[in-house]
C-alpha positions, 0 to 999 in steps of 0.5 A: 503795301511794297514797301511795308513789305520791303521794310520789314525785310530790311529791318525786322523789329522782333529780333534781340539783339545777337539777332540783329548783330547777325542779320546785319553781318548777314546783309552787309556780307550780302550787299558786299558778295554783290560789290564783289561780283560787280568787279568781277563782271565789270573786269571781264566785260572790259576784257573782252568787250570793251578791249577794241572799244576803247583806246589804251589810255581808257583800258589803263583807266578801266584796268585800274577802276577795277583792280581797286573795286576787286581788292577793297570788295575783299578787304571790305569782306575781311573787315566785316569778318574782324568786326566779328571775331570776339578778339578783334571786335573793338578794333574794327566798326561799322563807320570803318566800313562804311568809309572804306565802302564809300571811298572805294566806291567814288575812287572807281565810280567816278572812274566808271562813269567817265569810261561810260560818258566821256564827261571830264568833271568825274576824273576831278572827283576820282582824287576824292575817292583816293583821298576818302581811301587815305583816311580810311586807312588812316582811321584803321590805324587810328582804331588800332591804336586807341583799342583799349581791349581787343 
């Protein structure tokens, strides 16, 4: 019955489409403030719990994590503000989203899960997450070359 419940939260079935188109800017932007606060609260509990903790190498790591979390957390919101805005709705989409999402994502998880486990394997993954941000961009510049009507 819970998730009957939870998928008709999530993907309500009455709606028109400007519906949907605004019930998933309002959900995106919703998932979104949450990856914005976790970068927040990651920062701070780094700051002044984790600061005699870990050694200073682990605090450049942690620092840098972060600071990419807290800027692509606001690009990301930007981004998901264009794709609305009628004079920029060709250029941004959802797939842009989703990559820089995903890209930011591994290149500051993978960097958390190490801080947090100590396991070397997820520094190895961490390029992956640099290299998915490289083609995010890359893709943003691709959309704006190609858009045809703006």
């Amino acid at each position: 019955m819970l998730n009957v419940k939870i998928k008709v939260w999530l993907i309500p079935n009455t709606m028109d489409s400007l519906q949907h188109s605004l019930y998933y800017f309002l959900m995106l932007l919703f998932i979104l403030s949450i990856f914005g606060l976790l970068s927040v609260a990651i920062g701070a509990f780094a700051a002044h719990i984790l600061e005699a903790l870990l050694t200073e190498v682990q605090l450049n790591t942690l620092s840098t994590a972060v600071n990419y979390h807290q800027l692509y957390a606001i690009l990301l919101v930007l981004l998901e503000l264009f794709r609305h805005c009628s004079l920029t709705k060709n250029l941004v989409t959802r797939s842009l989203i989703l990559s820089f999402l995903i890209a930011v994502s591994v290149f500051s998880g993978s960097l958390y899960f190490y801080l947090l486990t100590g396991i070397k394997f997820f520094v190895f993954i961490t390029p992956l997450g640099g290299f998915g941000l490289m083609l995010s961009w890359g893709y943003l510049g691709y959309r704006a070359l190609s858009c045809k009507r703006l």
